[in-house]
Wavefront OBJ file of the C-alpha trace (Angstrom):
o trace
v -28.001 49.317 27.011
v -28.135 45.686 26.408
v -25.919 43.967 23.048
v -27.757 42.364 20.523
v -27.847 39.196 19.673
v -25.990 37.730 17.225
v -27.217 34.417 15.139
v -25.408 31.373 16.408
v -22.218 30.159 13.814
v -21.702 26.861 12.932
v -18.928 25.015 11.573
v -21.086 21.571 9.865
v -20.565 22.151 5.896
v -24.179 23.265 4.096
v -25.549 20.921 1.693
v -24.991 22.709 -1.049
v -21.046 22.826 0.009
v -21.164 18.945 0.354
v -22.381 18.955 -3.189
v -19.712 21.070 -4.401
v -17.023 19.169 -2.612
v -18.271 15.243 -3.760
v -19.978 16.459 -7.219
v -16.967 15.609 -9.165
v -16.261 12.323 -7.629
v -20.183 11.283 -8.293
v -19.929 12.403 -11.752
v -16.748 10.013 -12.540
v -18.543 7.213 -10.346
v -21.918 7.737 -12.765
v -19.864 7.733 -16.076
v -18.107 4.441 -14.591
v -21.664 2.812 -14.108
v -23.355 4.001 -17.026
v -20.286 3.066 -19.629
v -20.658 -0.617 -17.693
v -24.100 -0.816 -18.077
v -23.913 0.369 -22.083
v -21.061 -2.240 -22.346
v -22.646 -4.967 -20.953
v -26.394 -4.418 -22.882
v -23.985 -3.748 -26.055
v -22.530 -7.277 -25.992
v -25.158 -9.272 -24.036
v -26.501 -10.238 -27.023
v -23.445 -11.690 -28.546
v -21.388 -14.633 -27.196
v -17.650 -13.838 -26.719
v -14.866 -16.253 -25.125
v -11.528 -17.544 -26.525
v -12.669 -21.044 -29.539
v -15.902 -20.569 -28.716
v -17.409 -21.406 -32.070
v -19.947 -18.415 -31.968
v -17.538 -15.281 -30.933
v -16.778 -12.702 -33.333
v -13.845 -11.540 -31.282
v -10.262 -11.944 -32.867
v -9.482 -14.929 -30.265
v -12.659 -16.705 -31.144
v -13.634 -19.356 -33.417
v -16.885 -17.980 -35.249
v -15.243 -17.413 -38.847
v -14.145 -21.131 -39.228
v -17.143 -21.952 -37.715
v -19.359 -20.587 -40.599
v -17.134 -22.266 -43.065
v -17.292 -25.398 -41.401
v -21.094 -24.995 -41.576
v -21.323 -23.831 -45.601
v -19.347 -27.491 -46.591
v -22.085 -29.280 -44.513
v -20.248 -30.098 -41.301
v -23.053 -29.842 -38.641
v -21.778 -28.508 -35.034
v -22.867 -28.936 -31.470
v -21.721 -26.631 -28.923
v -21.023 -28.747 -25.603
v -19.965 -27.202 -22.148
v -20.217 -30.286 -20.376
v -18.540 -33.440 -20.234
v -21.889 -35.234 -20.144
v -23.160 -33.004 -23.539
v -20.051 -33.515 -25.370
v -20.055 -37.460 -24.348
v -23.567 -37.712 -25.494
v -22.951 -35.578 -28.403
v -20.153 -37.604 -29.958
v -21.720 -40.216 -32.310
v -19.592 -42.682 -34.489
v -18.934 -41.044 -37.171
v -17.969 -37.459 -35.192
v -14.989 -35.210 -34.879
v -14.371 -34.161 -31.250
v -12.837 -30.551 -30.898
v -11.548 -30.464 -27.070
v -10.238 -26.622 -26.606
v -8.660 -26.919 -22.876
v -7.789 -30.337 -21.875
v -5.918 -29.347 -19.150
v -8.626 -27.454 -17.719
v -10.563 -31.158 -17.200
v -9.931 -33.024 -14.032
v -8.667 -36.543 -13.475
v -12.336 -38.097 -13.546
v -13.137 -36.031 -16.445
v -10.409 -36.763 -18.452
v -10.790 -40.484 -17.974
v -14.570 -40.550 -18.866
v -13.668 -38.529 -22.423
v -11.003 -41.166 -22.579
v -13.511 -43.961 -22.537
v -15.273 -42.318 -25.244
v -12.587 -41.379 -27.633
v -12.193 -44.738 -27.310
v -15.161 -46.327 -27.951
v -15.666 -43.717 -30.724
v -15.266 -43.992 -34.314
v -14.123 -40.736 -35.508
v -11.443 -38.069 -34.622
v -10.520 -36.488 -31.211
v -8.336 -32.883 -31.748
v -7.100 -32.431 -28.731
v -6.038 -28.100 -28.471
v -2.746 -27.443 -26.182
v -3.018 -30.378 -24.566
v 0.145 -30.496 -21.670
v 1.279 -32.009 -19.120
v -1.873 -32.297 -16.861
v -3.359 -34.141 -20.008
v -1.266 -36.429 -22.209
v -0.948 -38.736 -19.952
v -4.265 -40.059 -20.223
v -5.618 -38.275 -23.017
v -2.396 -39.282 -25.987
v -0.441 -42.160 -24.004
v 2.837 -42.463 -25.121
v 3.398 -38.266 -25.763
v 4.735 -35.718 -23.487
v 5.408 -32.156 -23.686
v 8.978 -29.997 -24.021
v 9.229 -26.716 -23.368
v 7.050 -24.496 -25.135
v 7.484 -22.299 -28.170
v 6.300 -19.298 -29.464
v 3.721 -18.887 -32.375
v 5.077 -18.476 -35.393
v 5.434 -19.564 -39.497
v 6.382 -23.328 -39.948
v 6.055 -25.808 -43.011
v 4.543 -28.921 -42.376
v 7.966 -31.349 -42.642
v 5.995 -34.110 -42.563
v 4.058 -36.534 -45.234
v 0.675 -35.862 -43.272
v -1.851 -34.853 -46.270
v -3.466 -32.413 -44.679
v -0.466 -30.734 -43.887
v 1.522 -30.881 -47.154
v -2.063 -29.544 -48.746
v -2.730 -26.617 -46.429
v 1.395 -25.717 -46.576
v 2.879 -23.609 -44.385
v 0.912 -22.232 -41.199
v 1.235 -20.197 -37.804
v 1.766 -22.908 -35.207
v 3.803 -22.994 -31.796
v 2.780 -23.367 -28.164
v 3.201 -26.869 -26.796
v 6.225 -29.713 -28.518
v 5.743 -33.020 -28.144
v 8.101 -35.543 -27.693
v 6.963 -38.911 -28.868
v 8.146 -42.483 -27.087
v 9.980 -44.946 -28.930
v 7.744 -47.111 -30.592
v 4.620 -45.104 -30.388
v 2.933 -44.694 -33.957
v 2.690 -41.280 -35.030
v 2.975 -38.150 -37.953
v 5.200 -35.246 -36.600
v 4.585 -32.003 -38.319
v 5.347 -28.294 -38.153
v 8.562 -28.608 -36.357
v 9.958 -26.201 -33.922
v 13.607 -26.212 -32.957
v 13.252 -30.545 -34.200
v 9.959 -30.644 -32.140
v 6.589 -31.343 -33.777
v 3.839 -28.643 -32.852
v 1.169 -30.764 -34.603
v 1.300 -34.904 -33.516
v -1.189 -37.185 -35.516
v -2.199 -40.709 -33.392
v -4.191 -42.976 -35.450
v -5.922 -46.008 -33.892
v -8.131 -48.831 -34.357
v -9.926 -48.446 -38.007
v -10.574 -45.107 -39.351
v -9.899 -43.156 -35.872
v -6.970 -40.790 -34.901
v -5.789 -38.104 -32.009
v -4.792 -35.065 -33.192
v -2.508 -32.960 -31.011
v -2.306 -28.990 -31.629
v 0.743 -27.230 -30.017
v -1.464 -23.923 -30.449
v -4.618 -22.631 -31.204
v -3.991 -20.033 -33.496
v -5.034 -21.525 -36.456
v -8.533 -21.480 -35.315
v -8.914 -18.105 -34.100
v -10.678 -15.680 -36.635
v -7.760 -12.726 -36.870
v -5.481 -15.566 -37.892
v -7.423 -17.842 -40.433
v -7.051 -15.653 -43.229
v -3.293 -15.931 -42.798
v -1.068 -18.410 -44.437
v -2.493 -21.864 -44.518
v -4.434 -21.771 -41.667
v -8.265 -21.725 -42.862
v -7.183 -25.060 -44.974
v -5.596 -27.032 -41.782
v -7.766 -25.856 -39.709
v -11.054 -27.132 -42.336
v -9.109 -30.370 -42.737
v -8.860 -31.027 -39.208
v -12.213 -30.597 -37.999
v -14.346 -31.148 -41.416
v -13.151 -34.308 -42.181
v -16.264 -35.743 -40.457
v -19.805 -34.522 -41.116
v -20.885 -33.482 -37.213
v -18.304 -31.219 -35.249
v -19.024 -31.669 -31.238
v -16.991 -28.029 -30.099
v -16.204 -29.340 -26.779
v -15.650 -26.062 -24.127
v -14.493 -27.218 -20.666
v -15.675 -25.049 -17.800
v -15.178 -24.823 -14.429
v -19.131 -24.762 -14.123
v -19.278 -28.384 -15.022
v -20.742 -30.313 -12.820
v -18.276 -33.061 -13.012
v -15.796 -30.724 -12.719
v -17.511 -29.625 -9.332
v -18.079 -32.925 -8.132
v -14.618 -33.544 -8.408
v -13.480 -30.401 -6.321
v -15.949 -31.461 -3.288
v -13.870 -34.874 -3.345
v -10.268 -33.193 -2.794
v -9.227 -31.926 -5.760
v -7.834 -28.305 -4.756
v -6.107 -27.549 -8.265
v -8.292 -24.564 -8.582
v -7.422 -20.954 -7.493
v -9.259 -18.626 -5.792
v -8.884 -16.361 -8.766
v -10.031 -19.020 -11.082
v -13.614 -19.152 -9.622
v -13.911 -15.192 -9.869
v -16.422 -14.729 -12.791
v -14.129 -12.597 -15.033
v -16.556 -9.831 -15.142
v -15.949 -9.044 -11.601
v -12.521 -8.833 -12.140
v -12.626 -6.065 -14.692
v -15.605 -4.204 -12.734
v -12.720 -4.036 -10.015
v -10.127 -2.882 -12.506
v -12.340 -0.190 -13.824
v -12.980 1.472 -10.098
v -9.692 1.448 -9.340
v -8.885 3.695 -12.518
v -11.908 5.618 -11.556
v -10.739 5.916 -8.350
v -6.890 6.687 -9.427
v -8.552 9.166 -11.584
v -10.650 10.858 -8.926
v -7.852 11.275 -6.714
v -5.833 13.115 -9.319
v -8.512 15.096 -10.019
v -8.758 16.547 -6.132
v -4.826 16.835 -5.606
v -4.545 19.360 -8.258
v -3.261 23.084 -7.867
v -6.324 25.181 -7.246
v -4.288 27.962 -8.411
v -0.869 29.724 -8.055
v 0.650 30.063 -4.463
v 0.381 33.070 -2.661
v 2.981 34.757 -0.335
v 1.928 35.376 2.649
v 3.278 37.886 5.064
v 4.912 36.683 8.879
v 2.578 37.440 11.403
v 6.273 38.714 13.889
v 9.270 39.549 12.553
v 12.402 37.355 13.628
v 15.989 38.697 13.652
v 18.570 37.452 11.545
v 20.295 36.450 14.893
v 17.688 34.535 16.183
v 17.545 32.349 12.977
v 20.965 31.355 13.407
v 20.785 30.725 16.538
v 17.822 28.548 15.930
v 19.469 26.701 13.332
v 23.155 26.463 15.266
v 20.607 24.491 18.158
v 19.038 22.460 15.418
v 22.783 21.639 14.247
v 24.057 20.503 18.173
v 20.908 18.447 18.402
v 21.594 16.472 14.965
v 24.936 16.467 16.607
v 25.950 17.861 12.538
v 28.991 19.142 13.442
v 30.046 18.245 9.514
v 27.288 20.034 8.286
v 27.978 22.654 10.689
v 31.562 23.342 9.845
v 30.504 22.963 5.717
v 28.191 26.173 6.405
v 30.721 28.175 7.916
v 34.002 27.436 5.470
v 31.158 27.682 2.702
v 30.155 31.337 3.502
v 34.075 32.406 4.715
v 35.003 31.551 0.801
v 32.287 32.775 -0.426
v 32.977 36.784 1.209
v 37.065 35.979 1.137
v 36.491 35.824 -2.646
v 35.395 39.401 -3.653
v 38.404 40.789 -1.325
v 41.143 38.696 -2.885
v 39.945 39.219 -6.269
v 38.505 35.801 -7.238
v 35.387 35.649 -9.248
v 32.609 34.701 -7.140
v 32.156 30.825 -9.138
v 35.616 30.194 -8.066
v 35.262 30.678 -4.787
v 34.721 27.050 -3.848
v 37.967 25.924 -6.137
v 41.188 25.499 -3.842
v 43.190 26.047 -6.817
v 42.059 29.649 -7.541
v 41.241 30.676 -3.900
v 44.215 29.431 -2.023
v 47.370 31.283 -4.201
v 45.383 34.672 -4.247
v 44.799 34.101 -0.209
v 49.143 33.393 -0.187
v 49.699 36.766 -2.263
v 47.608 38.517 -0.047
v 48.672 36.827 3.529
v 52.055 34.930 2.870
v 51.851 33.934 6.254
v 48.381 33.382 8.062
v 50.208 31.256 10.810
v 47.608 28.222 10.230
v 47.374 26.138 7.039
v 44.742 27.180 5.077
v 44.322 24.808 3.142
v 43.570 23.089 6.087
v 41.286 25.226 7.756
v 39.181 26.679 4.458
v 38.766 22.990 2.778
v 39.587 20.756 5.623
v 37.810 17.413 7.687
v 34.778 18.368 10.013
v 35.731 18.886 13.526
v 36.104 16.135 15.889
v 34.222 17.212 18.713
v 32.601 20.550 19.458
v 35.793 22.372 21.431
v 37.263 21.904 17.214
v 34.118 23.442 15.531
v 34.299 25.969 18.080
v 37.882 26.633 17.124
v 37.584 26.396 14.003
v 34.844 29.377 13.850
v 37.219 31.721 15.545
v 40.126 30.835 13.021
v 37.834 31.440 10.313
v 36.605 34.740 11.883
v 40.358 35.816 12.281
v 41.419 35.038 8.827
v 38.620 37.229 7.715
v 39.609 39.812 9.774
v 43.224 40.326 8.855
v 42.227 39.688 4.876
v 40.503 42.612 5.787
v 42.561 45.113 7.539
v 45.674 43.790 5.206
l 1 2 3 4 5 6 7 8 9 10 11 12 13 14 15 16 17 18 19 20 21 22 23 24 25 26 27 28 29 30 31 32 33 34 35 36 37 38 39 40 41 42 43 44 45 46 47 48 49 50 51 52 53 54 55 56 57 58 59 60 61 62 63 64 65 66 67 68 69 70 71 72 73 74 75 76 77 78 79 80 81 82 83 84 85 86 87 88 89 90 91 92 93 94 95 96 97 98 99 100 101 102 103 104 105 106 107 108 109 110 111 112 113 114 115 116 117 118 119 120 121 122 123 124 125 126 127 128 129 130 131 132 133 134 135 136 137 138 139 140 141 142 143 144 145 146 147 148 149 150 151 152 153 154 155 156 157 158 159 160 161 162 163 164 165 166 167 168 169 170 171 172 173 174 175 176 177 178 179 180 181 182 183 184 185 186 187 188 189 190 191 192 193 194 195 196 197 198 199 200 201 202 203 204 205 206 207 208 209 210 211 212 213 214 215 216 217 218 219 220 221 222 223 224 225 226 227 228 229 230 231 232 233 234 235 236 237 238 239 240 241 242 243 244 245 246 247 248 249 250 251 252 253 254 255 256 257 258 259 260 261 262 263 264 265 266 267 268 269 270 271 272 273 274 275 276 277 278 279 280 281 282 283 284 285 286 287 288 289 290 291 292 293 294 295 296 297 298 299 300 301 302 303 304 305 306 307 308 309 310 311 312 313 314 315 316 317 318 319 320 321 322 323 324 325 326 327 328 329 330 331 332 333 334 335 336 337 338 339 340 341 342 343 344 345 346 347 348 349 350 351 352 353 354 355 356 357 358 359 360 361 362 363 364 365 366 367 368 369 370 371 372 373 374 375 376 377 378 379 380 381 382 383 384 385 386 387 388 389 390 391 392 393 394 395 396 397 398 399 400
């Protein structure tokens, strides 16, 4: 009588196993994508950067912006060298946000026209990579932190708008250079006023924080800040980028002060931050406890014996002789104890063990001091020893 057949096994996973397995992982990935995607259409409509004159975000510039706007100060929003260049008529106040961030080229063409300009040129944390041509005859000190300072200086925009948040950059001025010094920090001036030819000046800002919206309502900081860049009726915001072309044509000729990092659209940057969380998170997710663990019973049984000697070979091939000689002394105590009539947690204490072991044996004929609490064995003839003195001791506590 012939078998039947049986159907053919297989060990590929089903479809709707796969499913099971990845669901959870697709399910983070989708909430990851569609949170992006609701983030991104939720503020494409609004502008958002640090100054930038139309950001509503606590580092941007919108609030003094609209103030600027309701006591008639018209403002042009300039990204470019070339548009803020063009921008800046006669009678204009030029707001520069980054100096640093321009290159050598750049910052000798917006030289040229704060120059040849009529009005005012606030120049915002301008440092080292700037002064130099931008303010000749300032440098920079270390830098400070933000905080409250009163204008000690006779500047009247200062001594009207009182006390404000200032910090960031000091300047140290040369000897003989022209200048107001205001809103010292440690004896250095956070704010330095350059006035030249006619009605023009440079204005030097350690900080910007007096410009950013969550700070304007704070001390004096909305009337500086209106002073500064409404004394003149057109505002040109100038925002350097690194998209400017100038600034590009300047890279293709040699100039490598960029970073790799820098020409990362910042976007990017946080879409990578985000899956790694969501990755973090998934992997947290699948290394969790499925449940409580479950004891399982030995398939053979193994004797007591053959453990030890298992673990005596493990021992010789570790060459553990220390460790070796620890386990026996360790479990000698530990059943001398109970016949000597030391509590079992004293056991391991030379000072209760050893005069009950002296009542009991006064004399053993080895120290045992020596042999119960003792060095490890020097080679394996000693531990050997050492096992049978142990074993006698035990013995005669014994039979005593």
């Amino acid at each position: 009588m012939s078998r039947p057949a049986t159907a053919a096994t297989s060990t590929a996973l089903s479809a709707r196993r796969v499913w099971t397995r990845v669901r959870g992982t697709a399910l983070v990935l989708a909430l990851v994508v569609i949170g992006g995607l609701a983030l991104a259409t939720v503020r494409s409509g609004d502008p958002h950067g640090a100054l930038d004159p139309r950001s509503a975000d606590p580092t941007g510039s919108r609030a003094v912006a609209e103030l600027l706007a309701a006591r008639g100060v018209t403002i042009t929003r300039a990204t470019t060298l070339d548009e803020a260049r063009a921008a800046t008529d006669g009678e204009a106040t030029l707001l520069v946000t980054t100096p640093d961030l321009l290159t050598d080229s750049q910052q000798v063409g917006l030289r040229a026209t704060m120059t040849a300009a009529t009005g005012r040129t606030v120049l915002v944390g301008a440092g080292t990579a700037s002064l130099a041509t931008l303010a000749p005859g300032v440098t920079t000190a270390p830098s400070a932190s933000v905080r409250n300072l009163a204008p000690s200086c006779a500047l009247p925009a200062a001594t009207r708008a009182g006390s404000v948040d200032l910090g960031g950059e000091r300047y140290l001025i040369d000897p003989g250079t022209t200048a107001d010094s205001c809103y010292l920090s440690d004896g250095l001036p956070t704010l330095v006023r350059l006035p030249g030819p006619g009605s023009t000046d440079t204005v030097l800002l350690g900080s910007p924080d007096i410009l950013h919206n969550k700070r304007l309502d704070q001390q004096g900081n909305a009337s500086l800040a209106l002073q500064l860049l409404g004394s003149r009726p057109h505002l040109v915001w100038y925002l350097p980028s690194l998209t400017d072309p100038s600034a590009t044509a300047d890279d293709t000729a040699g100039d490598t002060t960029g970073t790799f990092l820098s020409l990362i659209p910042s976007g990017w940057l946080w879409g990578t931050l985000q899956l790694a969380i969501a990755a973090v998170l998934a992997a947290i997710w699948r290394a969790r406890r499925l449940g409580p663990l479950v004891t399982e019973r030995l398939p053979v049984a193994v004797r007591a014996s053959e453990a030890t000697e298992g673990r005596a070979r493990l021992y010789r091939k570790a060459d553990a002789r220390d460790r070796a000689a620890s386990v026996l002394r360790t479990a000698t105590r530990t059943r001398l104890a109970p016949l000597l009539g030391v509590a079992r947690q004293d056991a391991h204490s030379p000072e209760r063990l050893l005069p009950a072991l002296s009542t009991r044996l006064p004399d053993t004929g080895t120290d045992p001091r020596t042999l119960l609490f003792g060095p490890a064995p020097a080679d394996d003839a000693a531990l050997i020893r050492l096992a049978d003195q142990l074993d006698a001791l035990e013995r005669e506590v014994r039979t005593s």
